[in-house]
C-alpha atoms as one frame of an Amber mdcrd trajectory, in Angstrom:
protein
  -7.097   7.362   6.524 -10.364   7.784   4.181  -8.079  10.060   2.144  -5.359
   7.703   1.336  -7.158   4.447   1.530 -11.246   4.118   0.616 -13.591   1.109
   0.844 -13.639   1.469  -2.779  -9.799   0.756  -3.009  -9.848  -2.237  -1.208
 -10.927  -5.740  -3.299 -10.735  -8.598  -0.620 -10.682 -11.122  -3.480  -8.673
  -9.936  -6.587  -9.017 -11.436 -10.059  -5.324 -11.270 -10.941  -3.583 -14.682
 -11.715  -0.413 -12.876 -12.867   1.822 -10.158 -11.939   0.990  -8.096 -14.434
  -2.068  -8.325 -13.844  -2.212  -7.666 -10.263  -0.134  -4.703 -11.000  -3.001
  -3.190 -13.489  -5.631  -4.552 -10.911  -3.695  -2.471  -8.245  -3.555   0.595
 -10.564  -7.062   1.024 -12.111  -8.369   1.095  -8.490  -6.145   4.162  -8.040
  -7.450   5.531 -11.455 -10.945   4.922 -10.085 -10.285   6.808  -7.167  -9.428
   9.584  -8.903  -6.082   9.509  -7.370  -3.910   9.155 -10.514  -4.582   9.692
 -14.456  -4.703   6.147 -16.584  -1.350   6.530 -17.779   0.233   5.760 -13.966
  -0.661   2.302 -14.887   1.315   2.036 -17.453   4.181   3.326 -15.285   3.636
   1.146 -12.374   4.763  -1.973 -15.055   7.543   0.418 -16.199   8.780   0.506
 -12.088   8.269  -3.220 -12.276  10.847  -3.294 -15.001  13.667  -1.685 -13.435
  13.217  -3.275  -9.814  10.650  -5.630  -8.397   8.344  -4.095  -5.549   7.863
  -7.224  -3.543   8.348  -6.335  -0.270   8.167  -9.812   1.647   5.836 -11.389
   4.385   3.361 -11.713   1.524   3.394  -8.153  -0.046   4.173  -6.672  -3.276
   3.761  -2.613  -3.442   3.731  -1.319  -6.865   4.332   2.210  -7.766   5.379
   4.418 -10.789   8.061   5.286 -11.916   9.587   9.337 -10.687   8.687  10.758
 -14.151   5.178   9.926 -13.575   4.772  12.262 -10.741   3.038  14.655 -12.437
   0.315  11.904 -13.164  -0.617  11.447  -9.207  -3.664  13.794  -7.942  -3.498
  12.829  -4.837  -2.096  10.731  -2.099  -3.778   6.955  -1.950  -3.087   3.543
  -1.764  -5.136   0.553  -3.120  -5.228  -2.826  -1.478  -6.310  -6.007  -2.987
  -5.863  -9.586  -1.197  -5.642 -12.297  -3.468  -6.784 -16.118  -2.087  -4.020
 -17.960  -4.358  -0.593 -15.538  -3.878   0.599 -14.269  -7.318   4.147 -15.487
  -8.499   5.485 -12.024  -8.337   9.249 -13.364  -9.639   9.593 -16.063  -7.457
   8.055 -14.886  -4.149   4.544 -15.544  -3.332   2.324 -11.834  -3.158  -0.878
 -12.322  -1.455  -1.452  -8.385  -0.637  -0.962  -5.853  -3.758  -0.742  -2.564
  -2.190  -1.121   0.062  -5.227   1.203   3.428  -4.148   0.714   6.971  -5.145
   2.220   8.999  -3.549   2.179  12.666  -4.510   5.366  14.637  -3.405   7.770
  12.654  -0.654   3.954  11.473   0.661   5.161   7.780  -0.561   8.004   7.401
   2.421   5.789   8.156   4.723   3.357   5.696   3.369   5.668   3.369   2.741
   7.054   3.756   6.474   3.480   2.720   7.658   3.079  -0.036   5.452   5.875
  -1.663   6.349   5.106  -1.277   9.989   2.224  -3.077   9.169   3.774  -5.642
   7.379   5.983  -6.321   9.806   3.208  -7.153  12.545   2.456 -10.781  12.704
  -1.103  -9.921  14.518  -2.181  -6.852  12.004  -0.885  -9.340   9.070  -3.086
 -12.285  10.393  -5.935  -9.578  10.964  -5.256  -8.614   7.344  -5.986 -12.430
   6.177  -9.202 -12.439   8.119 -10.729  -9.361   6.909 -14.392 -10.254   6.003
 -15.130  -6.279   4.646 -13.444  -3.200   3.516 -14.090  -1.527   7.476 -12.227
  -4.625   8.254  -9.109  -3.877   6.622  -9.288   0.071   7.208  -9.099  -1.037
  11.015  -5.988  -2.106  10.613  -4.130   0.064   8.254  -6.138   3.070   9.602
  -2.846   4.563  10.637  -0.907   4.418   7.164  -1.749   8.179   6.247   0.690
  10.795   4.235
């Protein structure tokens, strides 16, 4: 897991108020990670244009667009939990999982996600998370 998802990718308390926002809070952690050059930001909002990445149960998942390919490194998520959900077009986002996934790497990731997602324990462990470890216990099996 420490090569798709690192402490330093997860914020338990995001600054975001918007979606925009959220979506550049999502994506500069990927940046910082080295996972992605600064322009997969940009086309994380452009994905956002075409189709809206909210997944349900609380999560939104943005990723770029296909032409930014190119502009991923690496495999890795980010994951920032916000205490007030952000509006993300009408549904409430609490979780803001940022994707890159090099190759077909983002089904598989997005395969584990939702399994996650999808568990009502692992979702309420999620909301309890105190510390990065915390939330790497449970998503320790989303890998590419």
């Amino acid at each position: 897991m420490s090569d798709v998802l690192s402490r330093e990718a997860i914020v338990l308390g995001g600054q975001a108020r918007d979606r925009d926002a959220a979506i550049t809070e999502a994506g500069r952690l990927l940046v910082a990670s080295g996972a992605v050059d600064e322009a997969y930001v940009e086309a994380m909002h452009e994905r956002e244009t075409s189709v809206s990445t909210f997944m349900g149960n609380g999560l939104a998942i943005p990723h770029g667009t296909n032409e930014a390919k190119a502009l991923i490194r690496h495999t890795a998520i980010s994951f920032v939990r916000y205490d007030e959900p952000i509006d993300w077009k009408g549904s409430p986002a609490r979780y803001v999982v940022g994707i890159a996934g090099a190759g077909d790497d983002h089904l598989t990731v997005l395969q584990a996600l939702a399994g996650a997602f999808t568990d009502d324990d692992q979702i309420a462990a999620l909301d309890a998370a105190q510390t990065p470890d915390d939330v790497l216990a449970v998503l320790g099996d989303v890998s590419a």
